[in-house]
C-alpha positions in Angstrom: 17.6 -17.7 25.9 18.9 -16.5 29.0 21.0 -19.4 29.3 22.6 -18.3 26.6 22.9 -14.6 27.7 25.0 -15.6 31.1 27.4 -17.7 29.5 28.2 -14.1 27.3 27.2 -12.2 30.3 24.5 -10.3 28.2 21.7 -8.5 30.1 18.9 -9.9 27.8 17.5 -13.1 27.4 14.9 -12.5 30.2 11.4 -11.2 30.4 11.3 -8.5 33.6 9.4 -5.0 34.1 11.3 -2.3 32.7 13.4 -4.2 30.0 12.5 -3.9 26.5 11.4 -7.4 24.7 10.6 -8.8 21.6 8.0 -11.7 22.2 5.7 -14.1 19.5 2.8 -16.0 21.0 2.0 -19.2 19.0 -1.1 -21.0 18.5 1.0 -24.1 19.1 4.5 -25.6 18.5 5.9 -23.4 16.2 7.4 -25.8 13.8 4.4 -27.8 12.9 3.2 -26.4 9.3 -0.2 -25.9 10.4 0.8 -22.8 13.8 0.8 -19.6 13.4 0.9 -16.5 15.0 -1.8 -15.4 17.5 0.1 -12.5 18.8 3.4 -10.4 18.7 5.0 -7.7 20.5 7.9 -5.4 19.3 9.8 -3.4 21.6 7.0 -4.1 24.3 3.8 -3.0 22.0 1.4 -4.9 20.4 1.5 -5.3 16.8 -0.8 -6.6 14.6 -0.5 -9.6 12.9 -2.6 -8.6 10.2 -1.0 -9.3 6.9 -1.8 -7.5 3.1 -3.4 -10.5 1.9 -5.6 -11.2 4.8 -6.8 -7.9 4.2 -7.3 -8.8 0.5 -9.1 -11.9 1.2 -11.3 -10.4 3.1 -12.2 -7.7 0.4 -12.5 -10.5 -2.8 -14.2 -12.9 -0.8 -16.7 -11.1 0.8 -20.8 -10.9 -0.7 -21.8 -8.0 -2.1 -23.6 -6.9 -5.0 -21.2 -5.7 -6.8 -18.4 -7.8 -9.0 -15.4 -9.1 -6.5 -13.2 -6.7 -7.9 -14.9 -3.8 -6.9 -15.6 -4.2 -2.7 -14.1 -2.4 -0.2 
């Protein structure tokens, strides 16, 4: 990208101290159906990459004694 960004002579496109970056870190070449994201950064901070049906997996799938439905 920061090819791009000289030929428009953009201050971006680069990953430096100070400057404020959106980066995704891939388990492997992003377009192959079976990569996905291992970790992403917004404005500089971590994010999660935790999403609502992870979480919901996680609750219906795990053992307990009570019925699915009901674990938290």
């Amino acid at each position: 990208t920061s090819n791009i960004a000289d030929v428009f002579s953009i201050d971006a496109g680069r990953m430096e101290v100070g400057k404020a970056a959106d980066v995704v870190i891939w388990s492997s070449d992003p377009f192959e159906l079976n990569s996905h994201v291992t970790q992403m950064f917004i404005n500089g901070e971590k994010v999660t990459t935790e999403a609502r049906q992870d979480k919901l997996r996680e609750r219906y799938m795990s053992d307990s004694e009570m019925p699915r439905a009901y674990n938290k």
